[in-house]
C-alpha positions in Angstrom: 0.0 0.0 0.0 2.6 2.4 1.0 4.7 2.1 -2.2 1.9 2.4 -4.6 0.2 6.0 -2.7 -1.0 7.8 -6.0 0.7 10.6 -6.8 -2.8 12.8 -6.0 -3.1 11.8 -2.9 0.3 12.1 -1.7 -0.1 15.7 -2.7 -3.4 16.3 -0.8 -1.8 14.6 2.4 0.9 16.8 2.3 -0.7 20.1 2.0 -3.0 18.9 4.7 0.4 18.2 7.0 1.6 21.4 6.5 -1.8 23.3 7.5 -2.1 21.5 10.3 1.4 21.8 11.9 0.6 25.6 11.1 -2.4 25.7 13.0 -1.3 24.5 16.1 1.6 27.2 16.0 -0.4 30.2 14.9 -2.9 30.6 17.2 -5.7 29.3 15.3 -8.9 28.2 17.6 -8.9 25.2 18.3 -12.6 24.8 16.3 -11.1 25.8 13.7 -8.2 23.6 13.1 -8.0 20.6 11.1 -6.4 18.5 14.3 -5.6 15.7 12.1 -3.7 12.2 12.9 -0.5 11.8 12.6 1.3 10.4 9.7 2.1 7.3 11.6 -1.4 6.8 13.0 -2.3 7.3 9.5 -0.3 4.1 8.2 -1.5 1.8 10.9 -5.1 2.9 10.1 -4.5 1.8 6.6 -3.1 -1.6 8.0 -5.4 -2.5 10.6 -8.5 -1.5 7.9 -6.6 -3.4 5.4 -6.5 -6.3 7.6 -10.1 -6.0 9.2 -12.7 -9.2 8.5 -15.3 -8.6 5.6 -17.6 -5.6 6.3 -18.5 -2.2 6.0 -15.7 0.7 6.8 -16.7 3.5 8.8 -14.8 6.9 9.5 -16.6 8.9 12.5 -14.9 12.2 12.2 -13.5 13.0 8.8 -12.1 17.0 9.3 -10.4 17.7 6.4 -9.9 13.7 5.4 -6.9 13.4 5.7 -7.2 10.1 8.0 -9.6 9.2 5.1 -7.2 9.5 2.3 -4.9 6.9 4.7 -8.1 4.6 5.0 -8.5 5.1 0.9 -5.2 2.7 0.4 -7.1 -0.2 2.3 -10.5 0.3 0.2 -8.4 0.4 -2.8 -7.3 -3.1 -1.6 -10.4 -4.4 -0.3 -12.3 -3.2 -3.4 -14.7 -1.4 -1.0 -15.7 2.2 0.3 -14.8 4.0 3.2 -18.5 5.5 4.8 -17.2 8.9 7.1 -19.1 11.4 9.0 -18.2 15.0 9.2 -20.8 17.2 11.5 -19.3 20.6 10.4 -20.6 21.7 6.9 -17.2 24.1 6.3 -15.3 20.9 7.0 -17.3 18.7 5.3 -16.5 20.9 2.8 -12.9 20.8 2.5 -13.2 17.1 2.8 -14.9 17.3 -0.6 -12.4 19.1 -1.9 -9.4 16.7 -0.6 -11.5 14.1 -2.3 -11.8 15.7 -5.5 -8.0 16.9 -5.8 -7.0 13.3 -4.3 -9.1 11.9 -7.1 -10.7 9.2 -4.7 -14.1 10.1 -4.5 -15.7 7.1 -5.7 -14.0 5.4 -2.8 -16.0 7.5 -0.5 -19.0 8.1 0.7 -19.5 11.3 3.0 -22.3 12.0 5.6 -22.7 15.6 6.7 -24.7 14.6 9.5 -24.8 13.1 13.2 -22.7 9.8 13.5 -24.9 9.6 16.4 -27.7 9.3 14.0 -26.1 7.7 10.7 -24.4 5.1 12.5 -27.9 3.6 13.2 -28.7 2.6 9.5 -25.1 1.0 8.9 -24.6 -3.0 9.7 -21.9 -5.7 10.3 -19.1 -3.2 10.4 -15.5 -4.3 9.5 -13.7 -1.7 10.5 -14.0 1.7 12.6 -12.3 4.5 13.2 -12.9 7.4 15.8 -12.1 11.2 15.8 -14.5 13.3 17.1 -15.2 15.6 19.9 -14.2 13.6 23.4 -17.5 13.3 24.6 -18.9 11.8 21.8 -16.7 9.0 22.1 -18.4 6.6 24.9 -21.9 7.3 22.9 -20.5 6.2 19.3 -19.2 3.1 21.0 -22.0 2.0 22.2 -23.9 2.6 19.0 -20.7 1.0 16.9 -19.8 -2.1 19.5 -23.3 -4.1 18.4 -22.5 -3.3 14.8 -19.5 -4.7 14.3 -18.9 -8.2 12.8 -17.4 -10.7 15.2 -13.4 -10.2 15.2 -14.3 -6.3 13.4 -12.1 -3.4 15.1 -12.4 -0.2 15.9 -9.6 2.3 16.3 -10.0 5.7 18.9 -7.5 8.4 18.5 -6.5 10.2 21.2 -6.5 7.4 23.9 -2.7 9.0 25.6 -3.5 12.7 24.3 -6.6 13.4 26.0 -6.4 10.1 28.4 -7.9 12.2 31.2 -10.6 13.5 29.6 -11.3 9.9 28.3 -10.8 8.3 31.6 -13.9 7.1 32.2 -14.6 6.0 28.3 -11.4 4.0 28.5 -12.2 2.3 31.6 -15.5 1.2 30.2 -13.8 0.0 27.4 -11.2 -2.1 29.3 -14.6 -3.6 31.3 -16.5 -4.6 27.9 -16.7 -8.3 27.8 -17.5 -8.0 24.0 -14.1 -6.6 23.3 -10.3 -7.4 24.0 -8.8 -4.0 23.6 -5.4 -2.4 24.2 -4.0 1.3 23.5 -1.6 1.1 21.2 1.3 3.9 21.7 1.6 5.2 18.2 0.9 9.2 17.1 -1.4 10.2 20.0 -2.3 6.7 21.4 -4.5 5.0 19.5 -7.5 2.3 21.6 -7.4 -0.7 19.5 -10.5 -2.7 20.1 -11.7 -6.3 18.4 -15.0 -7.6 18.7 -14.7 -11.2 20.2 -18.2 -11.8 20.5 -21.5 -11.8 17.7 
């Protein structure tokens, strides 16, 4: 996957790196930046979505899309497409543009609405990731969890970053008998979970 990243979307990824290491040395609010993974966390999304049993993928946060563009080398692969959810329409709309410029938007489908909401109407998930607001986190898990085929995953970023303000969500995690999970300690920590149960 790696050695075959299309010359578009190395591009896009790029230009997306360098407004985001701006933004968090300029001052921009923190609404307002991209607050994108890191390159790292980006390759072992594409690996862990590459390796995820048959099933839908699922982005819950898309910003920008960069992490999508990462999760675009394992749909490639998989012959699939990645479903995301982006809640702010200015976003939404530079995600549409990273798409377009990337040249991958028939390998995505994106949802300007609720994940909250959307993630009701999806089914046997193979693969999840999560970037959203903090305190979304515990609520799209519990929505996800059900949803997920037996041995999917599902990937939340931040898990070291914030781990104080997840606290709680992580320690519920840790308790869920439908899961072995694990933080991983790559980019900003990343809470690997695998659905051992159906």
């Amino acid at each position: 996957m790696f050695q075959t990243i299309p010359a578009s979307v190395q591009a896009r990824m790029h230009y997306l790196e360098e407004i985001d290491a701006r933004d968090r040395q300029d001052g921009t609010p923190r609404s307002q930046r991209l607050r994108q993974i890191t390159p790292e966390t980006g390759r072992l999304l594409a690996l862990l979505a590459a390796s995820a049993p048959e099933g839908e993928l699922v982005e819950i946060g898309t910003s920008a899309g960069y992490s999508t563009l990462w999760l675009t080398l394992a749909a490639r692969i998989r012959g699939q497409t990645i479903c995301t959810f982006e809640l702010d329409p200015e976003k939404a709309r530079i995600a549409r543009e990273t798409f377009t410029l990337a040249e991958v938007e028939s390998q995505v489908e994106l949802r300007v609405e609720d994940a909250r909401v959307g993630l009701k109407t999806l089914d046997q998930i193979g693969f999840c990731f999560m970037d959203l607001d903090k305190e979304y986190y515990q609520a799209c898990y519990d929505i996800v969890v059900p949803r997920l085929v037996r041995g999917g995953f599902l990937l939340a970023d931040n898990a070291i970053s914030h781990a104080n303000e997840l606290d709680s969500f992580l320690e519920n995690v840790s308790g869920d008998t439908r899961v072995d999970s694990i933080v991983i300690p790559i980019g900003k920590g990343g809470l690997f979970c695998r659905r051992i149960n159906s």
